[in-house]
C-alpha positions, 0 to 999 in steps of 0.5 A: 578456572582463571590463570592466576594472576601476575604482576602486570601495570594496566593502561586504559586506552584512550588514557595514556599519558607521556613516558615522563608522566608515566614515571612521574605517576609512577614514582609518586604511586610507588611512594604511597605503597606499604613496600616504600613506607616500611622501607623508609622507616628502617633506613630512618632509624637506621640512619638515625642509630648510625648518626647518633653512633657516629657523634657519640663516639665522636664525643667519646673520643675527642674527651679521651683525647683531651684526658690524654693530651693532659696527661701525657703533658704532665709527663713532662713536669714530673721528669723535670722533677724526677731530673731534679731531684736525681741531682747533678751529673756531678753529684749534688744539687743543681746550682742554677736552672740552666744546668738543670734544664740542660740535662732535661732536654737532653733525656727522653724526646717527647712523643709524636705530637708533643714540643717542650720548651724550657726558659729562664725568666729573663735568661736563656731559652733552652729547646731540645736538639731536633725539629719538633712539631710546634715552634715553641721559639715563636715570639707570640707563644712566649708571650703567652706562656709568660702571661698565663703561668701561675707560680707554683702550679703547672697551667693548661692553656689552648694557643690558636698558631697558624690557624691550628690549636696548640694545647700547652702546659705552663710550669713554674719551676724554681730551684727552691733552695731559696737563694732568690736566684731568677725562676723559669718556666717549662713549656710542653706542647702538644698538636691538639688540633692535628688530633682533633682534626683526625678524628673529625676526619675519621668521623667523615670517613664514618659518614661516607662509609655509614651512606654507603651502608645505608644505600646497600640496604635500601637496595637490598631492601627494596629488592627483598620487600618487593619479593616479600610484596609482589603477593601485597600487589597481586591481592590489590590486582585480584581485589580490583579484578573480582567481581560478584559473577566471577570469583575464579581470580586466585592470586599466585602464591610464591614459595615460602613460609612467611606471613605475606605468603600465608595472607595470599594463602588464606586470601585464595581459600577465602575466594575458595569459600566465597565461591562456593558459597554464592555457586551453592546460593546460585544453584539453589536459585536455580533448582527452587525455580526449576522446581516450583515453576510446576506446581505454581503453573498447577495452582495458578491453573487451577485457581483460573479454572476454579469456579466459585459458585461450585462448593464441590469444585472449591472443595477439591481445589481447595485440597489439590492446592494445600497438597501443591503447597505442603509439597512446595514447603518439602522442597523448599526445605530440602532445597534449604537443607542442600544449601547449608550442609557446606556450611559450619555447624552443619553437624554437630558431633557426639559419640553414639552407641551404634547398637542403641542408634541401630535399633532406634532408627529401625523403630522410625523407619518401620511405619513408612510402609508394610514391608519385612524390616530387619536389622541385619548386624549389631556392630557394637561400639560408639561413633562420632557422628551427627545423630540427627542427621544421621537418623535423617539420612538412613529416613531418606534411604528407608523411604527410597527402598520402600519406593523400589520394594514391593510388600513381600520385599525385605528392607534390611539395615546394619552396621559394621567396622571396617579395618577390623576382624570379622567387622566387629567393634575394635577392643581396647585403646586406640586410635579412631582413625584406623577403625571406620564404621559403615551402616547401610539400608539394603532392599530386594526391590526391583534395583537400579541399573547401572547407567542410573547408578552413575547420575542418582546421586544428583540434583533431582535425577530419579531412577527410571525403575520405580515401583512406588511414588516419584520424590523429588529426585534431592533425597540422595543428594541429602544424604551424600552431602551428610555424609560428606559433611562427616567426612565419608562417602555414601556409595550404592551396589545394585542389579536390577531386579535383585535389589540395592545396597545403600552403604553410608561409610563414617571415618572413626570409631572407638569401642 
């Protein structure tokens, strides 16, 4: 057989092209496999599962970060209030808002990104002791917390300075003890725009990080599909190489369990099957050519001989040829009968009783000739075997004996279990398998010697000792390939002249 095959790139002579259009037949080659497919299908939807990850929690976040930004700034209202209605440091309420907005500012700083502002409507401008990160004393954001505020009601609104957005809370504030003094207003600020532009930035970082995964995987994944693969590539290799003449290609299997390694599997015993198939066809061809060129070659010269104005000569033609022909028929059939039994369903099983099956084949086989006949053991039990071809085989070695034997020569047949005391049938449940059963057709006949011993069981090979009629050398044969065909063995025991002892040996049993 062929050396399994391996993965090899073939260039037919005379058709070699440039390194460059090599690579480029190459590549696009490489884009049309199953290996490339699969693999830009998984990093599709795995670049599409990181992107819509990355943008919705991006738009998660940005939301949180507007509900948070809000809040924190409101913080800033409700301590003014909270400032207020604690009273002055002196006792008592706050006469004017310049106190109040004095003692505010000098509590709690607000937060990382927040700025606050206080202002009295056509008064002072009151901002907190240190830097802060937006300049609420800029002239444009004045005019615009002025111009947006709402009496009574604390204002959202979203500033662009210096090219950055500045989130602001507007809040009208009146000592509200009505004595129609001036009223003012609370200004909190917050870096809104730094805060988005870190996530964005965050989101960036996700990006890259997300590609790098995502050419982590496709490199990881085209080195694991193109070992999944290589049995993917070597069946198309092996499909291009099989032809009708030569099956003997088997692709190599790497190892492993996964379905790509079991499609090699099944595909070599396919290959397997198929081989077998068309060498048993083959050998039929073979052997119904060798064997029918004779008794063509006998009718034909018979037929050129024949003279027809003779009735005599055409009536013993006429008999010679239908003997030619009915044995062309036998061969053909058991010919047939070779070729089908690697086939499925070439033996139907079913449980037999031995001793019945015993004593039925003895009642078929006792008319072939004038001999003394015996059936030599009862094994008692059942066997699963094939009934019909088992009776065909024990026929074929009833009518072998008979060709050694002479009339006074006893042809015995029996039957036994194996792996069991005395080879009586096993009693009691138990597994077929450790019972097996034997049955043998047994002669006193003239035997068969030892270097004929070895080659009977082949296509047409006949013993050189024979007392009786040659066959056509496929009756052995017959009853080997039944018995394989139930898995078992047939096997032979002879001496010359003392006689020989066919034993046909069948796995299972029960009682």
């Amino acid at each position: 057989m062929r050396p399994p095959i391996a993965m090899t790139d073939r260039v037919s002579a005379g058709m070699r092209a440039s390194p460059l259009a090599q690579g480029w037949h190459g590549f696009r080659a490489e884009l049309r496999t199953v290996r490339f497919r699969v693999l830009a299908t998984v990093l599709a939807f795995l670049a599409a599962g990181l992107m819509v990850t990355g943008i919705t929690t991006l738009i998660l976040d940005l939301r949180t970060l507007n509900s948070r930004v809000n809040e924190e700034l409101l913080l800033q209202s409700a301590r003014l209030q909270n400032v207020a209605a604690q009273g002055a440091p002196g006792g008592g309420p706050y006469t004017s808002l310049d106190q109040l907005f004095t003692v505010f500012l000098q509590g709690d700083a607000p937060g990382r990104y927040e700025s606050v502002m206080a202002t009295v409507n056509g008064g002072n401008t009151f901002l907190p002791a240190g830097g802060q990160p937006t300049d609420l004393a800029d002239p444009e954001l004045l005019e615009a917390a002025r111009a947006q505020h709402v009496e009574n009601q604390t204002v959202f609104h979203d500033l662009p300075l210096e090219a950055r957005t500045v989130r602001l809370a507007i809040t009208s504030v009146s000592l509200g003890d009505g004595d129609g003094g001036p009223g003012g207003l609370l200004v909190a600020a917050s870096e809104v725009g730094w805060q988005r532009e870190q996530m964005i930035g965050s989101f960036g970082t996700f990006a890259i990080a997300s590609l790098a995964t995502l050419l982590l995987a496709g490199a990881v994944g085209f080195a694991v599909t193109g070992r999944l693969f290589v049995p993917i590539r070597r069946l198309r290799q092996a499909t291009g190489s099989i032809t009708f003449e030569d099956l003997s290609t088997r692709v190599l299997v790497p190892a492993g369990d996964d379905d790509v390694s079991q499609l090699a599997t099944d595909f070599n015993r396919m290959l397997d099957r198929l081989e077998k198939g068309i060498a048993d066809q083959r050998q039929f061809v073979d052997d119904a050519s060798h064997e029918l060129r004779t008794p063509l070659t006998i009718i034909g010269g018979h037929l050129q001989l024949l003279q027809a104005e003779d009735p005599k000569d055409v009536s013993e033609t006429q008999v010679l040829l239908l003997e030619e022909l009915d044995r062309m028929q036998s061969l053909v059939d058991e010919l047939l009968m070779l070729a089908r039994s690697g086939r499925p369903g070439f033996v139907r099983l079913e449980w037999i009783d031995a001793d019945a099956f015993l004593q039925a084949a003895m009642d078929r086989i006792r008319v072939l000739a004038d001999r003394r006949w015996k059936i030599e053991s009862m094994p008692g039990g059942h066997v699963r075997a094939d009934r019909n071809r088992l009776t065909q085989a024990i026929e074929q070695l009833a009518a072998n004996a008979v060709q050694s034997t002479r009339r006074h020569d006893v042809i015995s047949l029996g039957a036994a279990w194996t792996a069991t005391a005395g080879g009586t049938a096993p009693h009691g449940p138990r597994d077929p398998s450790l019972a097996g059963f034997e049955i043998w057709v047994a002669d006193t006949g003239c035997g068969i010697s030892p270097a004929d011993q070895e080659r009977i069981f082949e296509r047409f090979a006949r013993a050189d000792v024979s007392r009786g009629s040659e066959g056509s050398g496929l009756g052995l044969p017959i009853v080997k390939a039944i018995a394989e065909a139930h898995s078992g063995t047939l096997r032979v025991t002879s001496r010359v002249n003392e006689g020989s002892r066919f034993v046909l040996s069948l796995p299972g049993g029960t009682p």
